[in-house]
VODREN-44687 format. One record per residue (C-alpha): residue number from 1; residue in one letter; x, y, z. Coordinates in steps of 0.5 Angstrom, whole numbers. Example, Ala and Ser with C-alpha at 12.3 -4.5 7.8 and 13.67 -1.06 7.14 Angstrom:
> 1 | a | 25 | -9 | 16
> 2 | s | 27 | -2 | 14
***
This chain:
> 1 | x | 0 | 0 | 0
> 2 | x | 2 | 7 | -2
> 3 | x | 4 | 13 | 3
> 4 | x | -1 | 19 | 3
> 5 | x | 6 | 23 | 1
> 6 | x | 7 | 18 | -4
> 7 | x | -1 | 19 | -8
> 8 | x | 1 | 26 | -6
> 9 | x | 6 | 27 | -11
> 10 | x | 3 | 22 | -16
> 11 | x | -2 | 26 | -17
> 12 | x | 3 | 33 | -17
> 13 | x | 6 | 28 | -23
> 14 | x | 0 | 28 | -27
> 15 | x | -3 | 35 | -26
> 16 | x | 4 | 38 | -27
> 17 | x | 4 | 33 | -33
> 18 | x | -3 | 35 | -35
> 19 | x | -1 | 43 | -35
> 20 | x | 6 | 41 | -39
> 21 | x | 2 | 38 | -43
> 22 | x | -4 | 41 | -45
> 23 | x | 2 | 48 | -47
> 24 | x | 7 | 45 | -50
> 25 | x | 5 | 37 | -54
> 26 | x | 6 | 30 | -52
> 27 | x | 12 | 31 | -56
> 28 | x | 14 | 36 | -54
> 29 | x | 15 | 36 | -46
> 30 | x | 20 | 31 | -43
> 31 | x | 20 | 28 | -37
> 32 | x | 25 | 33 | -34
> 33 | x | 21 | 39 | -36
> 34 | x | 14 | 36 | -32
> 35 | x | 19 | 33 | -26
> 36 | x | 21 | 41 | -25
> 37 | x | 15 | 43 | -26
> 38 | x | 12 | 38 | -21
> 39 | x | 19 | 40 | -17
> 40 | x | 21 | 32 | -16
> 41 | x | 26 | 29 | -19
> 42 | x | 25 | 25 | -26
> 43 | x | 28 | 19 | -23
> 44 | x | 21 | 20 | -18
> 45 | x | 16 | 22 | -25
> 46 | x | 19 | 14 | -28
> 47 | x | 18 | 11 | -22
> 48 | x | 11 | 13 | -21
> 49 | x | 8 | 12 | -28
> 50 | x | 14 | 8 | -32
> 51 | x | 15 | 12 | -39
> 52 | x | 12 | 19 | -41
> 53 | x | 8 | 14 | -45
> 54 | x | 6 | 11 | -38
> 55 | x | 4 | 20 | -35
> 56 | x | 0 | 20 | -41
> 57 | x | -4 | 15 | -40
> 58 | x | -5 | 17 | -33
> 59 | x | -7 | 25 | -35
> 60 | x | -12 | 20 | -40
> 61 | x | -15 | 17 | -36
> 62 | x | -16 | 23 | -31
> 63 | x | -19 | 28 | -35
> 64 | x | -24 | 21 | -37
> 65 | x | -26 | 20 | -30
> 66 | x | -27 | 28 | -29
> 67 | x | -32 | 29 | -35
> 68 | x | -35 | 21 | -33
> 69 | x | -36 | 24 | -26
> 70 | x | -42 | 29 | -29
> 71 | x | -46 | 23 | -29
> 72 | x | -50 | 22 | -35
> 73 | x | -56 | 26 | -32
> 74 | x | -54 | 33 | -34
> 75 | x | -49 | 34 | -39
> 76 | x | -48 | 42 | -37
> 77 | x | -44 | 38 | -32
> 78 | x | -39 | 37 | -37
> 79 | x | -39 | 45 | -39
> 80 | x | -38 | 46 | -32
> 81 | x | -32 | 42 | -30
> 82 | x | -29 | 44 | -37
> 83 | x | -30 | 52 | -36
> 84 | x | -27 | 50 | -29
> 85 | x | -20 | 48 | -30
> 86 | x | -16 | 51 | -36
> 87 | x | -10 | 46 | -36
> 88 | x | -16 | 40 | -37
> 89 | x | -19 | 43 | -42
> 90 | x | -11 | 46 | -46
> 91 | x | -10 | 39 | -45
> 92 | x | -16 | 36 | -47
> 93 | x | -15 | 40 | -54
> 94 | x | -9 | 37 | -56
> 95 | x | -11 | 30 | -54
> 96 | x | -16 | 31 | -59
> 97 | x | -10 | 34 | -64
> 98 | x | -6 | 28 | -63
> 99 | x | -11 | 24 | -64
> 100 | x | -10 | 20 | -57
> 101 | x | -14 | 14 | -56
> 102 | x | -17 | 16 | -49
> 103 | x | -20 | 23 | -54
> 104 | x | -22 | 18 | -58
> 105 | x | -27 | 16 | -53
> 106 | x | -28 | 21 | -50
> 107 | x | -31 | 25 | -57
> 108 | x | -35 | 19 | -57
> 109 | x | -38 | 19 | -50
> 110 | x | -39 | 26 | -50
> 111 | x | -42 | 25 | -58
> 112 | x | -47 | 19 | -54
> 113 | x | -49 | 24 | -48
> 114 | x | -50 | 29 | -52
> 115 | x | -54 | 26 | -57
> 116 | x | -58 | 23 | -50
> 117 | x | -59 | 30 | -47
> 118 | x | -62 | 34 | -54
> 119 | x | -67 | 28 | -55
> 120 | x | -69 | 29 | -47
> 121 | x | -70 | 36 | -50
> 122 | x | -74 | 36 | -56
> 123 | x | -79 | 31 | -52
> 124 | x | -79 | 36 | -46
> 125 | x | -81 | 42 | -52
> 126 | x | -74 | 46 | -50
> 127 | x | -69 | 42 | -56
> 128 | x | -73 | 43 | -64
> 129 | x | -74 | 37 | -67
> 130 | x | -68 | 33 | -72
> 131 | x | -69 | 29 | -78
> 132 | x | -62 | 27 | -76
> 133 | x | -60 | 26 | -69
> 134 | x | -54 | 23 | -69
> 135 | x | -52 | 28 | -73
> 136 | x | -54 | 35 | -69
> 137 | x | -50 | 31 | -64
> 138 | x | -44 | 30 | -67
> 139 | x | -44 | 38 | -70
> 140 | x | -47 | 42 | -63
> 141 | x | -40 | 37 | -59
> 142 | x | -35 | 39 | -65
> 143 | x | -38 | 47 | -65
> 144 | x | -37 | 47 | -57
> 145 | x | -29 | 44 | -57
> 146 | x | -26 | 48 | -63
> 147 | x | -25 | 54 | -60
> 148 | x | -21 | 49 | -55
> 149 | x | -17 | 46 | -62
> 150 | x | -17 | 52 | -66
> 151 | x | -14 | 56 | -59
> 152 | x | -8 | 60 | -62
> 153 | x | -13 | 62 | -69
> 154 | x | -19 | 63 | -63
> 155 | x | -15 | 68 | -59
> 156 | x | -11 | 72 | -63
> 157 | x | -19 | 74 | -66
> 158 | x | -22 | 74 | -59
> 159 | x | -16 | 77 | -55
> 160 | x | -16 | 72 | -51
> 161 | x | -14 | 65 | -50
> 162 | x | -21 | 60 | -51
> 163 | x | -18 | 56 | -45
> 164 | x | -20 | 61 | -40
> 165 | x | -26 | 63 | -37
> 166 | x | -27 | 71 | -41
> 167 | x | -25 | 68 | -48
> 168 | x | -30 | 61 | -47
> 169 | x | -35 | 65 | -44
> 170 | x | -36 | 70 | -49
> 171 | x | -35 | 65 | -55
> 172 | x | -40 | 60 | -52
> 173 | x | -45 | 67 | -52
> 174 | x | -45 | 68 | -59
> 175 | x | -45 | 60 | -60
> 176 | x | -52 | 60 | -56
> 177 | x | -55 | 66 | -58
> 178 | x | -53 | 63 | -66
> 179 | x | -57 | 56 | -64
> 180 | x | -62 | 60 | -60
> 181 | x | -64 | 65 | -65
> 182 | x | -62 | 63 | -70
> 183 | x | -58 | 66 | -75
> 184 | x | -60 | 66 | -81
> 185 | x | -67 | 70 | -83
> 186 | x | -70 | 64 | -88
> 187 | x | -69 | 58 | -90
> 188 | x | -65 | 59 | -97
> 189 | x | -58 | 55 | -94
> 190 | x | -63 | 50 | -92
> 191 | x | -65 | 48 | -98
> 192 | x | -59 | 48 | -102
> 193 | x | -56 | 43 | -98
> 194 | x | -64 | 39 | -98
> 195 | x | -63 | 39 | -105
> 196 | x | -56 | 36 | -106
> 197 | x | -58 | 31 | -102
> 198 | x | -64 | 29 | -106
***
């Protein structure tokens, strides 16, 4: 059995890992630089997770266990936790960049409850209907994240990096008035894109 010192530090490892990660890639963070960061020694980052491969993998399965922990209820939970930890969400963006197989499944699992949640809400009233569920899923998930994986594109015009509270806000602003509202005034686009698939 492990000491409380020996989890506390493992768990310094992986947030210092997530944080390292999140800015500079995987490839390219070392094991010195997160170990520095976690202000242990590199030796000590190995002994605990094996191999940067073995840190990934525990940041992975990290930022899994904190968007699962929302529960399949409510997937505003996810919103929440998301917009209270910026190193969860600069790493959860390049997961998606790198094409990790832990962002592979998490993209699933939101896509999946997400899909659940608007069609609890276009049976409440609140969510318009949809010929395509699984697709308006997949779009509403793929709108809220590409600030996050368009970051530096996503700042530099909003004046802000979109890992943070102020830049997320404002971009989740104009998101929802554009999916409330609505943009366009008719239904010209639409039909162009009915006609193609007729």
């Amino acid at each position: 059995m492990r000491s409380a010192s020996d989890l506390t530090a493992r768990a310094r490892i992986r947030d210092a890992a997530l944080a390292r990660f999140g800015t500079d890639g995987i490839a390219g963070a070392s094991v010195r630089a997160v170990a520095a960061d976690a202000g242990v020694s590199a030796a000590l980052v190995l002994h605990h997770f094996g191999s940067k491969e073995g840190l990934r993998q525990a940041c992975d399965e990290h930022v899994l266990e904190a968007i699962r922990a929302g529960g399949d209820a409510d997937i505003s939970a996810l919103g929440e936790m998301l917009r209270a930890a910026t190193p969860l969400r600069r790493y959860l963006a390049r997961a998606l960049l790198d094409g990790t197989d832990a962002a592979t499944t998490l993209f699933a699992e939101i896509v999946d409850r997400t899909e659940q949640w608007l069609a609890q809400g276009e049976a409440e009233g609140w969510v318009r209907p949809t010929s395509d569920g699984r697709a308006r899923a997949v779009t509403y998930v793929s709108w809220l994240l590409a600030p996050l994986v368009l970051g530096d594109q996503v700042g530099r015009l909003l004046d802000g990096d979109p890992a943070e509270t102020t830049t997320a806000v404002r971009g989740a602003r104009a998101g929802l008035e554009m999916l409330t509202g609505g943009l366009f005034t008719d239904d010209r686009w639409l039909k162009a894109f009915s006609a193609v698939d007729e």
